[in-house]
C-alpha positions in Angstrom: 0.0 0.0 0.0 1.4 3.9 -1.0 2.3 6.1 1.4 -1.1 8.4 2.8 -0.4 11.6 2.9 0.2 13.3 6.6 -2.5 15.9 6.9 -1.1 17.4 10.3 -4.6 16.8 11.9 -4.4 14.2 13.8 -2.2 15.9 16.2 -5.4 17.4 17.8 -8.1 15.0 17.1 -8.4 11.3 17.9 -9.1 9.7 14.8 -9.5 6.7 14.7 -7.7 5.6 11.1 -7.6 2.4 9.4 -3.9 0.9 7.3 -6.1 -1.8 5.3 -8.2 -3.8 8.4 -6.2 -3.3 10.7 -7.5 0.0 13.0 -5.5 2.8 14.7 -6.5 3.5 17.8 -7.1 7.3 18.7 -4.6 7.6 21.0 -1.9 6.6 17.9 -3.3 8.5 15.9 -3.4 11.6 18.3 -0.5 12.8 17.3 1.0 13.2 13.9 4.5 10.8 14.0 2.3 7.7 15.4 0.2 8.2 12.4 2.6 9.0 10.0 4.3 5.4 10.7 1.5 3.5 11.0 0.6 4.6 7.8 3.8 4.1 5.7 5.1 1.3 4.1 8.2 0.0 2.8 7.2 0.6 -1.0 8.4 3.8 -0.3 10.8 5.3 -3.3 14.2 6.4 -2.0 14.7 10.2 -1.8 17.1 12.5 -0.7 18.7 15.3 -1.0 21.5 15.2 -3.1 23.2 18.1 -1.5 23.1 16.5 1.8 24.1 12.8 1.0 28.0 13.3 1.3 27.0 15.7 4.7 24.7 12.8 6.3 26.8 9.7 5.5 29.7 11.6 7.2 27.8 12.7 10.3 26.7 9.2 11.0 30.6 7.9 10.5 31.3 11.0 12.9 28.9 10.1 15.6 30.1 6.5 15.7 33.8 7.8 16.4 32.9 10.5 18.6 33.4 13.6 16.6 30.6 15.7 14.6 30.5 17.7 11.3 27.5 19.8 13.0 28.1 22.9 15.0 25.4 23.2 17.7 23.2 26.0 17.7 24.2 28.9 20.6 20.7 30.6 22.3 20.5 33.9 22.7 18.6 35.6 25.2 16.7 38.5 23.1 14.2 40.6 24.5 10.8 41.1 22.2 8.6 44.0 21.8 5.0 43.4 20.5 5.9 44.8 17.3 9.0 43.1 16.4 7.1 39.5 16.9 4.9 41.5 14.3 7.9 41.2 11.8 9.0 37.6 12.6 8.4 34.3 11.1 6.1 31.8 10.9 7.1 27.9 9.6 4.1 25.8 9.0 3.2 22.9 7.2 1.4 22.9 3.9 0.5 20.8 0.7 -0.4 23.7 -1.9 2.2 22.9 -4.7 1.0 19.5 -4.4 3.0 17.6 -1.8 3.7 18.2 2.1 6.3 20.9 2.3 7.3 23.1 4.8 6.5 27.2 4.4 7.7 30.2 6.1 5.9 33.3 5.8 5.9 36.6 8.1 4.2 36.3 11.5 1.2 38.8 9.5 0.8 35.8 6.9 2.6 37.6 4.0 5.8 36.6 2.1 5.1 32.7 1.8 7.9 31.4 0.8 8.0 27.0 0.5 11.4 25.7 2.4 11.6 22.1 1.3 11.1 20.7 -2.3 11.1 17.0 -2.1 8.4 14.6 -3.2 8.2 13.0 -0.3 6.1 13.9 3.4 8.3 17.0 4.9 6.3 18.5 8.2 6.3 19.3 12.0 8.6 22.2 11.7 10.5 23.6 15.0 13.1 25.8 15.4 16.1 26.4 17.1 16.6 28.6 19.8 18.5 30.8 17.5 16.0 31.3 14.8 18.9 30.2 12.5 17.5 26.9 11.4 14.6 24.1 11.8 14.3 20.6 12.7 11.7 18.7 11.0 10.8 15.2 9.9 10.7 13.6 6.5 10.0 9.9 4.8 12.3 11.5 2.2 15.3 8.8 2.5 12.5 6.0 2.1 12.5 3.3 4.6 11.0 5.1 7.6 10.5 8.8 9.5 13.8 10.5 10.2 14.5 14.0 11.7 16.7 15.9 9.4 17.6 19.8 10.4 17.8 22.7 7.8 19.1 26.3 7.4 16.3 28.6 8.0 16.2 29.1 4.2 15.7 25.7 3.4 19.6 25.4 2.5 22.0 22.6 4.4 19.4 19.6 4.4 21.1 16.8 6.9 19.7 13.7 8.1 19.9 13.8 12.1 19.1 10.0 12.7 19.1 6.7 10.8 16.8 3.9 11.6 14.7 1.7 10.2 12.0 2.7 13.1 9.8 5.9 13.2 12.1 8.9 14.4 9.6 12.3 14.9 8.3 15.7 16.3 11.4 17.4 17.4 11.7 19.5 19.7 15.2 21.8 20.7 16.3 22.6 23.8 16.7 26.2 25.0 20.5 26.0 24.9 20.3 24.7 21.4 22.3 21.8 22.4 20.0 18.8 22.2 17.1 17.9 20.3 13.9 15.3 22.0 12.2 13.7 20.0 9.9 10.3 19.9 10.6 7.3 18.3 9.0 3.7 18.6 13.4 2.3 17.4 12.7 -0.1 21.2 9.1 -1.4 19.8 6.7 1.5 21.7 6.8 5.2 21.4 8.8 6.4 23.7 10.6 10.0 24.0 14.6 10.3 23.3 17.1 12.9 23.1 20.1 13.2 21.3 22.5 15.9 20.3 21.7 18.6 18.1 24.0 17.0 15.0 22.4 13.2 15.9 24.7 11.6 18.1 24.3 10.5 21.6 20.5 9.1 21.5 19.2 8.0 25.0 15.9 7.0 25.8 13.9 9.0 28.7 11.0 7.2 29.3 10.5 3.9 29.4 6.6 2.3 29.3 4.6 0.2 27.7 2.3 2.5 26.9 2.9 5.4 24.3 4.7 8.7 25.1 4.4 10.8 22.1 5.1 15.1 21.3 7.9 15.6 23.5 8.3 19.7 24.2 11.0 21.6 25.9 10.6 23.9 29.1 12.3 27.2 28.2 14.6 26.7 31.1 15.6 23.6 29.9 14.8 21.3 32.6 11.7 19.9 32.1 9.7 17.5 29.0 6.3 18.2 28.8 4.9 15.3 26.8 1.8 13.0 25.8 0.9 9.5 27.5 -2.0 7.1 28.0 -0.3 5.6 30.6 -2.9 6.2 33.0 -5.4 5.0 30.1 -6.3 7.8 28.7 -4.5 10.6 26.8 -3.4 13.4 29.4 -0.4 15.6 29.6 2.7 14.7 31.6 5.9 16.7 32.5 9.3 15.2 33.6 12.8 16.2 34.4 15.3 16.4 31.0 16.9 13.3 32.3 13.4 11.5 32.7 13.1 11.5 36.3 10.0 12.6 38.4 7.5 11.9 35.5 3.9 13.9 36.5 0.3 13.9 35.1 -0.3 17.9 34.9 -3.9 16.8 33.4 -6.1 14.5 34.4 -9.2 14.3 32.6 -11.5 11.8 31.1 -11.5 13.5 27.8 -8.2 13.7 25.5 -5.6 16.4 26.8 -3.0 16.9 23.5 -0.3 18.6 22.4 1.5 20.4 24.9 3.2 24.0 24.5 5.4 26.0 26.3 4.9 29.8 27.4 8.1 31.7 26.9 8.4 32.5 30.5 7.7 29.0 31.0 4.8 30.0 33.5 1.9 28.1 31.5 1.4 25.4 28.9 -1.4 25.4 26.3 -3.0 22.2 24.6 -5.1 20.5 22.7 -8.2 19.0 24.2 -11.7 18.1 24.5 -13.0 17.7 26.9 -16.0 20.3 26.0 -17.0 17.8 23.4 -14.9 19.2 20.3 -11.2 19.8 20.2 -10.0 23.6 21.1 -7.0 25.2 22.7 -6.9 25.5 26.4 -4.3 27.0 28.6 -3.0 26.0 32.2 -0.4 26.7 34.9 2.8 24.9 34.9 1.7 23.1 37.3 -1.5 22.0 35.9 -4.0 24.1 37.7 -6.2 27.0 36.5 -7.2 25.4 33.5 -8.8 27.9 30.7 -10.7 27.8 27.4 -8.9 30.0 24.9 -11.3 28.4 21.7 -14.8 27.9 21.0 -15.7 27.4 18.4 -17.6 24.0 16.1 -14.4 23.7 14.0 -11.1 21.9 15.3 -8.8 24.3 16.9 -5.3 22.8 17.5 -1.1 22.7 17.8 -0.7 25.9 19.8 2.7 27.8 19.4 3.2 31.0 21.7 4.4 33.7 20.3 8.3 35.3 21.6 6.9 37.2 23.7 3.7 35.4 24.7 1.5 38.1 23.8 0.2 35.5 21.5 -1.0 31.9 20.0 -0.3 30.8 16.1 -2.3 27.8 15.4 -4.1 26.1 12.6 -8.2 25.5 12.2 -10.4 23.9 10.1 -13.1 26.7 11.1 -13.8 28.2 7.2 -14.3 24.0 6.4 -10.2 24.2 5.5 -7.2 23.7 7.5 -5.7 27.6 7.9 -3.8 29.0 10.2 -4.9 31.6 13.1 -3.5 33.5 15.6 -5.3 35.0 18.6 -3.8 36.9 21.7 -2.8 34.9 24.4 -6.4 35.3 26.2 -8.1 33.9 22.9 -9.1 37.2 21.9 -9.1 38.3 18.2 -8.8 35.3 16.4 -7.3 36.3 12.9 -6.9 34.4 10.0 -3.4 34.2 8.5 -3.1 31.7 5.2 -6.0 31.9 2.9 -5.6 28.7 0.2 -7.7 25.7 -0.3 -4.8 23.5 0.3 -4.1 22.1 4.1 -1.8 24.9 5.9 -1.1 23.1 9.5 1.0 22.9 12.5 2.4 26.4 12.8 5.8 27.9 14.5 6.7 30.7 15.2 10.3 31.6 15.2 12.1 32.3 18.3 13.9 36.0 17.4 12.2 38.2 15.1 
C-alpha cells in the first residue's frame, strides 16, 4: 500500500484511522508521527537530497567515532517587543504545490515562501533557539520517518538519525544543544534525546504505553509530553533526564499537544474535553485550567508567540485547515493563510 499523505490533523483530534483492516487506535493516531508510521510502508521510493548525502553519510561515521561535522546552535537571550514579533516568522506545514512541504511566511501571513522541495512527506517544523535553522521530519530517505535539520532558508538539508524505526516531532532545547524527540526504534513510542547534530541518542522514558510530542521547558529542565499511561491521553511533565515523571492533566477526555509559554509559567493544549477539540491554557503546574477556543471547528497545535503576547495555530473553522492566531487570552482570532490546500501545525520563530 502507498504512502497516505500526513495531513497534520491528527495531532489534535483522535481519529480513529484504518492501514487496510487493521485499526488505529485514537490515541496513535493523536499525534501526527504515530500516524505518520503506522501509515507508511516500505514501497516507499528512496529520496534525498542530493546536496546532503555526502554531509549525512559523514555525520553518522562522525557520531560512531565520537566527533561531529554539525556545529550546535548557541541561544541567545533577546528581549521582544510586541511589534518586532509582528515582523517575525512563521514555519508551518502545507500541501499547496502539491506535496507536504514546509513554508515560512511573516508572522502577519505575507511573504510565503516554500522551504523544502522534495516529493516526499516533509512536516512538523521547529526551530532552534537561535532562529537560525529548523528541525523537521521527513519519509524523504525512504524506509521510515527520520529527523533531518535545515538552514532557516531551506539550505543545508542533513539527516539527524538513521533507523529503520519511526524517528519524529522534534523539539530543541533552549541552549540549542540537544534535540527530543519520539521514536518507537525499542518497539513502543517512547521520547529520546540526542544531540543537536544526531549523536548521543538515550531513551527518557521507558513504558509500555505510548509517550508521544515531547516539548522543551524554556529553562531547559523539564519535557512536557503525551501518554496514555494512566489509560487515557493526558499531559505529563518530567525532568530532562526523565526522572520525576507527572500527570499535569487528568481528565476523562483527550488532553493533547503540549506547548510552552516563553516565561515557562503556562502550557497550552489540545483538548476536549468540551466535546470538540479547542486550545486551552493551564499553569505549569496543571491548575487554573482555561478555554482559549470555541468554536464547532477543530482548533489545534498551539505555538506562543516570543513574547507570549500571542498563539499561532491552525483550524479547520472556514471548512479548511488555515492558520490563526489570537492573543494569548483567545481574543481576536485572525486568520493568516488563505488557500484551499491544508496549511497546519504552525511555529513561530524564536527571534524576530
Amino acid at each position: 500500500m502507498a504512502a497516505q499523505p500526513w495531513d497534520g490533523r491528527h495531532l489534535s483530534r483522535g481519529y480513529v484511522v484504518e492501514r487496510g483492516a487493521v485499526p488505529v487506535e485514537p490515541m496513535r493516531a493523536l499525534h501526527g508521527g504515530g500516524l505518520m508510521v503506522r501509515l507508511v510502508t516500505a514501497g516507499l521510493l528512496l529520496g534525498m537530497v542530493a546536496a546532503a548525502c555526502g554531509d549525512d553519510a559523514t555525520n553518522r561515521a562522525n557520531c560512531e567515532q565520537g566527533t561531529s561535522t554539525i556545529a550546535p546552535t548557541t541561544a541567545t537571550v533577546t528581549t521582544v517587543s510586541r511589534l518586532s514579533v509582528a515582523a517575525g516568522r512563521i514555519a508551518f506545514h502545507s500541501d499547496r504545490d502539491g506535496n507536504p512541504e514546509i513554508y515560512l511566511m511573516d508572522a502577519d501571513g505575507s511573504n510565503i515562501t516554500r522551504l523544502t522541495h522534495h516529493p516526499a512527506d516533509d512536516g512538523f517544523p521547529t526551530w532552534s533557539p537561535d532562529g537560525s535553522r529548523i528541525a523537521f521530519f521527513s519519509d524523504r530517505d525512504g524506509d521510515s520517518f527520520e529527523i533531518y535539520v535545515m538552514d532557516a532558508d531551506g539550505s543545508n538539508v542533513t539527516n539527524l538519525t538513521n533507523h529503520a524505526a519511526f524517528d519524529g516531532v522534534p523539539t530543541w532545547s533552549p541552549d540549542g544543544s540537544r534535540i527530543a524527540f519520539e521514536s518507537d526504534r525499542d518497539g513502543n513510542l517512547e521520547v529520546y534525546v540526542m544531540d543537536a547534530d544526531g549523536c548521543n541518542v538515550t531513551r527518557l522514558t521507558n513504558h509500555p504505553a505510548l509517550d508521544p510530542v515531547p516539548t522543551w521547558s524554556p529553562d531547559g529542565n523539564r519535557i512536557a509530553f503525551n501518554s496514555d499511561r494512566d489509560g487515557n491521553a493526558e499531559i505529563y511533565v518530567m525532568d530532562a533526564d526523565g526522572a520525576n515523571v507527572t500527570n499535569l492533566t487528568n481528565h476523562p477526555a483527550l488532553d493533547s499537544v503540549p506547548a510552552w509559554s516563553p516565561d515557562g509559567s503556562r502550557i497550552a493544549f489540545n483538548s476536549d474535553r468540551n466535546g470538540n477539540p479547542e486550545i486551552y491554557v493551564m499553569d505549569a503546574d496543571g491548575t487554573n485550567v482555561i478555554r482559549l477556543t470555541n468554536h464547532p471547528a477543530l482548533d489545534g497545535v498551539p505555538t506562543w508567540s516570543p513574547d507570549g503576547s500571542r498563539i499561532v495555530f491552525f483550524s479547520d473553522r472556514e471548512d479548511n485547515s488555515e492558520i490563526y492566531v489570537m492573543d494569548a487570552d483567545g481574543s481576536n482570532v485572525t486568520r493568516l493563510t488563505n488557500h484551499p490546500a491544508l496549511d497546519a501545525v504552525p511555529a513561530w520563530s524564536p527571534t524576530p
